[in-house]
C-alpha positions as CSV (number, residue, x, y, z in Angstrom):
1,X,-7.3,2.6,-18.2
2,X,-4.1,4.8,-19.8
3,X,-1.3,3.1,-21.2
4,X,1.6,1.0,-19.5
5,X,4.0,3.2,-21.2
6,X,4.2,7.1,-21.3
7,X,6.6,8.6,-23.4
8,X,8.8,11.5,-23.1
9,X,7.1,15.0,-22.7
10,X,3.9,13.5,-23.4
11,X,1.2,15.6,-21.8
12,X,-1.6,13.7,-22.9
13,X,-0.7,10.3,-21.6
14,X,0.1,11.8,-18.2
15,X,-2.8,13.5,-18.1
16,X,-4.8,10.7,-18.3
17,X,-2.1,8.5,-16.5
18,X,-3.5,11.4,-13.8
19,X,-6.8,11.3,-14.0
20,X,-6.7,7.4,-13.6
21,X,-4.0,6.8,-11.0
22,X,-4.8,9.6,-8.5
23,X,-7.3,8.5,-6.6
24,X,-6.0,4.9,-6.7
25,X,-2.2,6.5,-5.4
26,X,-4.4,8.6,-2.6
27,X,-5.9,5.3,-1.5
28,X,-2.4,4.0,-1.2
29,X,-1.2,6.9,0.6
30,X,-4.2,7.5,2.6
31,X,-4.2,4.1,4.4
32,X,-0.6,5.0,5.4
33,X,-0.8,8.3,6.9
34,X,-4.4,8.4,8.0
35,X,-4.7,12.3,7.0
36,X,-6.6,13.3,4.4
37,X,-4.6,17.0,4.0
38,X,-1.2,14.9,4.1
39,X,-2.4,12.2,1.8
40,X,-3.6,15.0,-1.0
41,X,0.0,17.0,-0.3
42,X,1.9,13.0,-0.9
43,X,0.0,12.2,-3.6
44,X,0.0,15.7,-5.4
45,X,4.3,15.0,-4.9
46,X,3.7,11.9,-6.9
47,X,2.8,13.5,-9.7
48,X,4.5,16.0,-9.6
49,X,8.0,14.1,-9.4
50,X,6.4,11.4,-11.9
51,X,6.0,14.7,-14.7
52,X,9.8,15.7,-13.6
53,X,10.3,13.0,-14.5
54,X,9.2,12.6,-17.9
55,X,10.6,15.8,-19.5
56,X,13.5,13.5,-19.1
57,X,13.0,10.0,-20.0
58,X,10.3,7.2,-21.1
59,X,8.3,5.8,-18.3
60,X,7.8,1.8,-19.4
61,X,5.0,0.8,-16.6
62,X,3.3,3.4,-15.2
63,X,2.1,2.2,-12.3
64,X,4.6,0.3,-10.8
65,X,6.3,3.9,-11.4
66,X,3.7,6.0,-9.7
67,X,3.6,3.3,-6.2
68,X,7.3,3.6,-6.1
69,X,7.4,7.2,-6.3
70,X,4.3,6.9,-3.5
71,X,6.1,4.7,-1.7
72,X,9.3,6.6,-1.5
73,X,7.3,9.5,-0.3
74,X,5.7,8.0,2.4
75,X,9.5,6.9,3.5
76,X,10.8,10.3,3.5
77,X,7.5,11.4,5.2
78,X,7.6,9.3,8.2
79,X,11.5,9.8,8.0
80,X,11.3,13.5,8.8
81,X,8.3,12.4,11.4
82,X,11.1,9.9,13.4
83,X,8.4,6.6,13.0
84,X,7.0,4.2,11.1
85,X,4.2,3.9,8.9
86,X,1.0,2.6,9.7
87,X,-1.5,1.0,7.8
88,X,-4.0,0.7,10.4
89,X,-7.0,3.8,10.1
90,X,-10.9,4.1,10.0
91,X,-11.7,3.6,6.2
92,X,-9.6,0.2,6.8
93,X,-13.1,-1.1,7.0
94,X,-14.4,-0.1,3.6
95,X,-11.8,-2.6,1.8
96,X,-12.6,-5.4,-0.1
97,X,-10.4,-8.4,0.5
98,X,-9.6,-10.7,-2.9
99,X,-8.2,-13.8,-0.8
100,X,-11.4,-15.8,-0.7
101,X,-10.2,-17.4,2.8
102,X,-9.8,-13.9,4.7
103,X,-13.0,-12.9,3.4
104,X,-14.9,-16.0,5.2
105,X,-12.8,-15.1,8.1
106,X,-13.5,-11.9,7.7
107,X,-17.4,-12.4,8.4
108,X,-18.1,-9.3,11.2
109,X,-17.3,-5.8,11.8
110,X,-15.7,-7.4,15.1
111,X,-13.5,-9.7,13.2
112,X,-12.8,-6.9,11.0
113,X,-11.5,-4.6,13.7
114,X,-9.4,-7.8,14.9
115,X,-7.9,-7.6,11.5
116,X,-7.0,-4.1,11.4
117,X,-5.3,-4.6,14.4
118,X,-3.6,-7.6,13.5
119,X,-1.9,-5.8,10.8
120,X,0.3,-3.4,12.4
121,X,1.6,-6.1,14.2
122,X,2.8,-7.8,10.9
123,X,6.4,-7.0,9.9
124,X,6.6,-4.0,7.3
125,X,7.7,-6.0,4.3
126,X,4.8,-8.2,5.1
127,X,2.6,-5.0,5.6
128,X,3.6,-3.7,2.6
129,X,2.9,-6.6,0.2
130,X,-0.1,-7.3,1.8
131,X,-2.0,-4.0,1.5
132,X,-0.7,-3.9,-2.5
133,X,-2.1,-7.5,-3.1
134,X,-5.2,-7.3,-1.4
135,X,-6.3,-3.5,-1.3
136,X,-4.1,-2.2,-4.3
137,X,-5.4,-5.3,-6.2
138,X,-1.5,-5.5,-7.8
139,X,-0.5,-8.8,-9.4
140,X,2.5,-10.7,-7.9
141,X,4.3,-9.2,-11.0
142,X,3.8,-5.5,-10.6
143,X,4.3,-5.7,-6.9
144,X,7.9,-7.5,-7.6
145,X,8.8,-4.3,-9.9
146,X,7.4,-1.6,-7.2
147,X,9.2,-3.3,-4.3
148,X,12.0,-3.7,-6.6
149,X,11.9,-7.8,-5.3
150,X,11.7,-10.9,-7.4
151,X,8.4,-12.4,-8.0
152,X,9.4,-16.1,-6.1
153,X,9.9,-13.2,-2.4
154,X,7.0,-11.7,-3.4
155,X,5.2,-15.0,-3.4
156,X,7.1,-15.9,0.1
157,X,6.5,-12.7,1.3
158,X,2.7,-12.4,1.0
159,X,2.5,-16.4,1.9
160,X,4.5,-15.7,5.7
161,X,2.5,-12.7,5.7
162,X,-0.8,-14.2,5.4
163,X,0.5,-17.1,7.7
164,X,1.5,-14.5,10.5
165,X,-1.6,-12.7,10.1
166,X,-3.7,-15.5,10.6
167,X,-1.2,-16.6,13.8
168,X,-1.7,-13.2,15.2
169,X,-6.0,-13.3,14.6
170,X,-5.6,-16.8,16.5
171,X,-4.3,-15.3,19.1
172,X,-5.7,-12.1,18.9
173,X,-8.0,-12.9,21.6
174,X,-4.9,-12.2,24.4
175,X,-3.2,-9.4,22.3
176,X,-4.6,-5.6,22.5
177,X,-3.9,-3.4,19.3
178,X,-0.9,-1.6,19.7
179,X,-1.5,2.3,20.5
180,X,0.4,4.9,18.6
181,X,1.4,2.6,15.7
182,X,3.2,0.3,17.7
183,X,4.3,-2.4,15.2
184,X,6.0,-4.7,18.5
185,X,3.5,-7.6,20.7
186,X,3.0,-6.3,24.6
């Protein structure tokens, strides 16, 4: 794992900084945009901003620097698109879930695919803290500084989130997923 810290013009540390956070970052991105060209373009933007960057100041935590910079991307992406992200694609299903009690609800590839669904029904703050809990595998900490929130909404956030989730899978049953990346119940 690189450093926290990267300091300025140091090629090395971004380098491995790189070589470490890349395919993590194209995770992030990919479950966004569900294209692998556009995900490679985002996250090669990333690092390129992040070395722009440096020739001009410290970095102190690297990769709540990196998922911001992601982040922003993805907003300006799907600003100049006209919609909304969505977190919802095929690979959804490769994830490993670290909340014990959505794994044992998470006990089919049915169930699964309810899940995905279920998700882009969520609001996108919930969305968003979510995926960098549970998939990112962020701590409540460095998801506070790459949302830019405190760590007691963070806490709310990912609790209403995980509440609404499991409101949506109850009812899921009744509710078809949204086509398109419709985030709104029919």
């Amino acid at each position: 794992m690189p450093a926290q810290e990267i300091s300025k013009r140091d090629e090395k540390a971004f380098l491995d900084a790189h070589d470490w956070y890349a395919p993590r970052i194209f995770r992030h991105v990919y479950f966004r945009v569900s294209s692998k060209e556009i995900a490679e373009d985002i996250t090669s933007q990333v690092f390129l901003k992040t070395w722009k960057y440096l020739l001009e100041t410290d970095i102190n935590n690297v990769k709540s620097f990196l998922y911001r910079v992601a982040n922003n991307l993805l907003v300006d992406h799907y600003r100049a698109k006209g919609r909304e992200p969505v977190l919802i694609d095929e690979e959804f299903e490769k994830i490993f879930f670290y909340d014990q009690d959505i794994v044992r609800e998470i006990n089919s590839q049915e169930e699964l695919k309810e899940v995905r669904g279920a998700m882009s029904y969520l609001q996108k703050d919930f969305r968003e803290v979510l995926v960098l809990r549970y998939i990112d595998g962020f701590s409540i900490d460095e998801i506070a500084e790459t949302t830019q929130k405190s760590t007691n909404a963070v806490y709310i956030a990912i609790s209403r989130g995980i509440k609404e989730l499991k409101s949506i899978l109850t009812q899921f049953g009744e509710v078809q997923p949204p086509r398109g990346g419709s985030t709104s119940k029919h």
